[in-house]
C-alpha positions as CSV (number, residue, x, y, z in Angstrom):
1,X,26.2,3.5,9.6
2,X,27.0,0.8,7.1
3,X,29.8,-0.8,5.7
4,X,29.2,-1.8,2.0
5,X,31.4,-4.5,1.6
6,X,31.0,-4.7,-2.4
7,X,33.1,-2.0,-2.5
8,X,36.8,-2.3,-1.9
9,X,36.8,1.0,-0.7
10,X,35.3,0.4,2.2
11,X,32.1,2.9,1.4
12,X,30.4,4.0,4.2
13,X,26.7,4.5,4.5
14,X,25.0,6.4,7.0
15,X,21.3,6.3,7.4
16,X,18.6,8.5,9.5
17,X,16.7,5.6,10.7
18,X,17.4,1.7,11.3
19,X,18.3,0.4,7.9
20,X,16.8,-3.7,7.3
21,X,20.0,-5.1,7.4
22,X,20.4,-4.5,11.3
23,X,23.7,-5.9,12.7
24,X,25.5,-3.8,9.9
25,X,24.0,-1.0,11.3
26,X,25.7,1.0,14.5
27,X,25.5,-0.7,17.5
28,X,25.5,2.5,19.3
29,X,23.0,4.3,17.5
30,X,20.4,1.9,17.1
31,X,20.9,-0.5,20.1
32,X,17.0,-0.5,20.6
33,X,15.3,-3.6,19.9
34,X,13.4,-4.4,16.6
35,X,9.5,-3.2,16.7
36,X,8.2,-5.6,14.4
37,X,5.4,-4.5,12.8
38,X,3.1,-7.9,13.7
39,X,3.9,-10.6,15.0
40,X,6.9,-13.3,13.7
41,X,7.6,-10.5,11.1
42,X,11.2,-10.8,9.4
43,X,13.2,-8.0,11.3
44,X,13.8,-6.0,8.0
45,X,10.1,-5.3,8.1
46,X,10.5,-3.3,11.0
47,X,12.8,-0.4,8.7
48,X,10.7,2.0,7.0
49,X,13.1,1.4,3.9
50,X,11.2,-1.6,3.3
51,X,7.6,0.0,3.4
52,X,8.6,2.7,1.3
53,X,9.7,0.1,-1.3
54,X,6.4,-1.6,-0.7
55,X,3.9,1.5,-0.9
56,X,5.6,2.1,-4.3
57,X,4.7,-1.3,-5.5
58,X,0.9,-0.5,-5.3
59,X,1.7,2.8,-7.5
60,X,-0.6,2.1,-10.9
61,X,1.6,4.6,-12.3
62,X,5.1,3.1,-10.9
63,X,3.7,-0.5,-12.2
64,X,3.1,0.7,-15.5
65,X,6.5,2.5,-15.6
66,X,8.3,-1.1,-15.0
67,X,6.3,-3.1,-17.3
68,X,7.4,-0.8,-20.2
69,X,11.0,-1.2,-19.0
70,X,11.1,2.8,-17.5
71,X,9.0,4.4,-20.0
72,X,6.2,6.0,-18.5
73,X,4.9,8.7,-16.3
74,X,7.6,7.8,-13.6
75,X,10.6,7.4,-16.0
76,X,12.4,9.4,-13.8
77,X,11.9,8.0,-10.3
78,X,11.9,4.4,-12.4
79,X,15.8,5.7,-13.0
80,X,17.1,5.6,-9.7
81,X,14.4,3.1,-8.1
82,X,14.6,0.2,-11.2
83,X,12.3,-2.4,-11.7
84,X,10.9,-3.1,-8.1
85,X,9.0,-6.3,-9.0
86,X,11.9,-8.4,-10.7
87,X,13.3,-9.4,-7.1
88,X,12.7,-9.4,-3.5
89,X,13.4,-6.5,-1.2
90,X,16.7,-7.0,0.3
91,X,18.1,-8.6,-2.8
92,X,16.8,-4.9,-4.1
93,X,17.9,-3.2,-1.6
94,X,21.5,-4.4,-1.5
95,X,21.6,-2.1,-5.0
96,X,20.0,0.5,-4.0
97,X,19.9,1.8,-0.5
98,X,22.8,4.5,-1.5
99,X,19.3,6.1,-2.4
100,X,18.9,6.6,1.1
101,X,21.9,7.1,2.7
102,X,23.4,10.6,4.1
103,X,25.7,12.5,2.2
104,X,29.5,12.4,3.9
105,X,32.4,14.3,3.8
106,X,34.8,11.7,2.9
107,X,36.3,11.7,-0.2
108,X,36.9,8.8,-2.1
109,X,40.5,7.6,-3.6
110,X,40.0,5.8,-7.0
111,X,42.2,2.9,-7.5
112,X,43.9,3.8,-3.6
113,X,45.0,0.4,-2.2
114,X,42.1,-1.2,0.0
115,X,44.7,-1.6,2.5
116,X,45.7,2.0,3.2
117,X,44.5,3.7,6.1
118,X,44.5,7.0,4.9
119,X,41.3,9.0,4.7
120,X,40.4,12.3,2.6
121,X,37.9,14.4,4.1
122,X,36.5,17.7,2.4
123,X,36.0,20.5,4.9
124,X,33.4,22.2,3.8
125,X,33.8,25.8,5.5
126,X,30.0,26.7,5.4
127,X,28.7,23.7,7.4
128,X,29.1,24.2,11.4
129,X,32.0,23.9,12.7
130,X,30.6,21.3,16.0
131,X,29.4,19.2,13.0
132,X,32.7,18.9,11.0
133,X,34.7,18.0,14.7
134,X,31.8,15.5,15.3
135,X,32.0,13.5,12.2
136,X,36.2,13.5,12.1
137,X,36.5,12.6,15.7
138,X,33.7,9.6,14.7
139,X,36.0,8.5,11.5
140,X,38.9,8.7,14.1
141,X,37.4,6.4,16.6
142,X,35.6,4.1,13.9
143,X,39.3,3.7,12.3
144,X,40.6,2.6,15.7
145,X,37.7,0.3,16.6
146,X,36.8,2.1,19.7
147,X,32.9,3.1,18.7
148,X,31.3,2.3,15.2
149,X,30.7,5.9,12.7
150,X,27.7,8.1,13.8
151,X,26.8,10.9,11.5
152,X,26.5,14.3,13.1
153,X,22.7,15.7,13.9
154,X,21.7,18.0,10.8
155,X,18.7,17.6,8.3
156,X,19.0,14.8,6.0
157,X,21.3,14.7,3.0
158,X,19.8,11.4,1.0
159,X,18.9,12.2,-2.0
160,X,15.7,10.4,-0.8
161,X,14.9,11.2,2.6
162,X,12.1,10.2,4.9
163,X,9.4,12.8,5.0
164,X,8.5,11.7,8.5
165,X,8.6,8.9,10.9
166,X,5.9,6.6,11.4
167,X,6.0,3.2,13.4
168,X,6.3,0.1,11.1
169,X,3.2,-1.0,12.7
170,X,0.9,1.6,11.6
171,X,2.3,1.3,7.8
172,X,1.8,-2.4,8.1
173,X,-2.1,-2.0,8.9
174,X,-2.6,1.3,6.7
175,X,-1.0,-1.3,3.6
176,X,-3.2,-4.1,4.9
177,X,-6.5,-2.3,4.6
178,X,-5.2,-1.1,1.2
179,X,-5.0,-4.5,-0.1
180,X,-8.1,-5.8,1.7
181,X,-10.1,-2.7,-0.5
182,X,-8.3,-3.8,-3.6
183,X,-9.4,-7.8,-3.0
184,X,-13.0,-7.2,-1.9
185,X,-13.9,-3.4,-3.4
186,X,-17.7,-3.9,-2.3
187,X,-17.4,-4.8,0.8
188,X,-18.5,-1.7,3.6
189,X,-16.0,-0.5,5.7
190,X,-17.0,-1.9,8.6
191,X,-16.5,-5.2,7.4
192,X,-13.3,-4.5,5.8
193,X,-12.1,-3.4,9.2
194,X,-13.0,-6.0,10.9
195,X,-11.6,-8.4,7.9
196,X,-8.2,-6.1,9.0
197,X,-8.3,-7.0,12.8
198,X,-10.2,-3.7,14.2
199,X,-12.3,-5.4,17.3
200,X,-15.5,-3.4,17.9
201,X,-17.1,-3.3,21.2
202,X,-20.5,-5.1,19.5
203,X,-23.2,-5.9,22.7
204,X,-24.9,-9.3,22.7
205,X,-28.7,-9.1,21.9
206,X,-31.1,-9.3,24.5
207,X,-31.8,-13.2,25.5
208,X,-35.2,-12.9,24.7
209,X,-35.1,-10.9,21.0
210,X,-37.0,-8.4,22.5
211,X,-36.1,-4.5,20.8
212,X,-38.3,-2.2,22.7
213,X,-37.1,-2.4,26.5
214,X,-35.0,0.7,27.2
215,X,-31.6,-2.1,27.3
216,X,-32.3,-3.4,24.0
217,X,-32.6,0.3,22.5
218,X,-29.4,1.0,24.7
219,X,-27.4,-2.2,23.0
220,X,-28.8,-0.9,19.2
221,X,-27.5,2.4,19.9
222,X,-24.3,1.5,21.2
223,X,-23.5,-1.4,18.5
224,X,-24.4,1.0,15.5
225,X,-21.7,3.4,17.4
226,X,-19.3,0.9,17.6
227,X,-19.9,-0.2,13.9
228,X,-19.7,3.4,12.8
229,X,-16.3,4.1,14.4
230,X,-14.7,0.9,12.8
231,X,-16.1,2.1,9.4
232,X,-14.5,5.7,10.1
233,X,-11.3,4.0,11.3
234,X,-11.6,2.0,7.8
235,X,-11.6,5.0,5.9
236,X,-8.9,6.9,7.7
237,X,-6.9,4.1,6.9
238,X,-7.9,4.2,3.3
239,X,-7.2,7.4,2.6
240,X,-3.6,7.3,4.5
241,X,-2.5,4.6,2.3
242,X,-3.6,6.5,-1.2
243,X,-1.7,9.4,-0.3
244,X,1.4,7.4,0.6
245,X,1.1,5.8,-2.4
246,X,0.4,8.7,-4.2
247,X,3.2,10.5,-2.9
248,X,6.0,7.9,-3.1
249,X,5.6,8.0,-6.6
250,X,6.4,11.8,-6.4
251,X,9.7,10.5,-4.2
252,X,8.1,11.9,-0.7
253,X,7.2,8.5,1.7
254,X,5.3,8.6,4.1
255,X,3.2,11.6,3.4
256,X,-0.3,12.2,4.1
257,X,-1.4,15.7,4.7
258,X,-4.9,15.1,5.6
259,X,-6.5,12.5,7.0
C-alpha cells in the first residue's frame, strides 16, 4: 500500500502489483527484489504501471486525442489518463496512480483534523466476512506501526486494473521491436530481430567456399532455420505489441489474445 502524502488525510493506496515508487510501497508485501527489465534500468521500469503508461504513448489514436487537448476518439480515456506527453512518468504518475489503486473500505472525514486517529470504515455486509476481519485487523496493526496495510486477496477493484501479469522484461523487448519496426519499416524481420538483440545460432561457412559437400548443405540448412525462427520470433513480437497498444487505448493493458 501507499501513503499519499499530498493529502492531509493520510489517503491510502493499495495496489495489485509493485507500484514505481518502491520504498512507499509495503515492505511486507513486495519485499522481493526489483526485476529490472534490462540492465541499469531506473527501478520504476520494473512496475508494469509504467509500461502501461508507455504502450499508450504509441496509441495513433491516444496521440491524436492529446494534441487536440482530449477531443478525439479517446476523449474518454483522455479524461482520466490526461495528456501523457506533457511530462515524464513519475511526475505523471504522482497525479494519477489513484487510477490504479484498489477500492477500500475506509471512509474518508472531510475537514477531520490530520491529527486524529480515528478511522471510519464502511462494512459492507455482502463482501466475505474473512475479508472485512483481514483488512480491519491490517488498519489496526498499520495504525500501531507493527506491519505496514495489506489489502485482503479478492479480484481487483481499480477502476483500471491489470488484465494480466507479464514480466517487465518481456514488455520491455515486445516495446523495443515496436519501435525498431516504426524506425526502419523495410527492414525483414530477421534483421529487425537481430537489430533487437535475438542471437541466432548462424554456422560459419565452410573454409574453402565450397556448397555442395553434404557439411556445407548441412550449415545452409541450418542457418536458413535459424534465420527463420528469429524472423518468426520478430513477428510474434510485432503483433504482441499492436494488440497491447490497441488494447490500452480501450483501458485493458496488457492484452493480447493471439499471438
Amino acid at each position: 500500500m501507499v501513503t499519499n502524502k499530498a493529502n492531509a488525510t493520510r489517503h491510502v493506496l493499495s495496489f495489485k502489483t509493485a507500484p514505481p515508487i518502491i520504498h512507499m510501497a509495503s515492505r511486507r508485501r513486495f519485499r522481493g527484489g526489483r526485476n529490472l527489465p534490462y540492465r541499469d534500468a531506473e527501478p520504476y521500469k520494473a512496475s508494469i504501471y509504467y509500461w502501461w503508461w508507455a504502450f499508450l504513448m504509441r496509441n495513433a489514436d491516444y496521440q491524436r486525442t492529446c494534441a487536440t487537448s482530449g477531443q478525439g476518439k479517446l476523449a474518454g480515456l483522455y479524461h482520466d489518463f490526461g495528456d501523457i506527453f506533457e511530462s515524464d512518468f513519475l511526475t505523471w504518475w504522482q497525479c494519477h496512480q489513484g487510477l490504479f489503486a484498489e477500492k477500500t473500505a475506509l471512509i474518508e472525514q472531510v475537514g477531520a483534523d490530520p491529527l486524529n486517529s480515528i478511522l471510519l470504515y464502511h462494512i459492507d455486509p455482502k463482501r466475505p466476512l474473512s475479508q472485512i476481519q483481514e483488512e480491519i485487523k491490517a488498519f489496526h496493526m498499520h495504525a500501531h506501526a507493527i506491519m505496514p496495510v495489506a489489502p485482503p486477496k479478492q479480484s481487483s477493484s481499480a477502476k483500471y486494473p491489470i488484465y494480466t501479469n507479464v514480466s517487465a522484461h518481456t514488455l520491455h523487448k515486445v516495446l523495443t521491436v515496436w519501435d525498431l519496426r516504426c524506425a526502419h519499416p523495410d527492414t525483414s524481420a530477421y534483421d529487425l530481430g537481430v537489430l533487437a538483440g535475438f542471437k541466432a545460432n548462424i554456422l560459419a561457412p565452410p573454409k574453402y567456399g565450397e556448397t555442395r559437400t553434404r557439411a556445407a548443405i548441412k550449415a545452409d540448412a541450418h542457418n536458413k532455420q535459424a534465420r527463420t525462427s528469429i524472423a518468426n520470433q520478430t513477428n510474434r513480437y510485432l503483433r504482441t505489441a499492436e494488440q497491447y497498444i490497441d488494447n490500452v487505448g480501450r483501458g485493458e493493458f496488457p492484452k493480447a489474445l493471439r499471438r
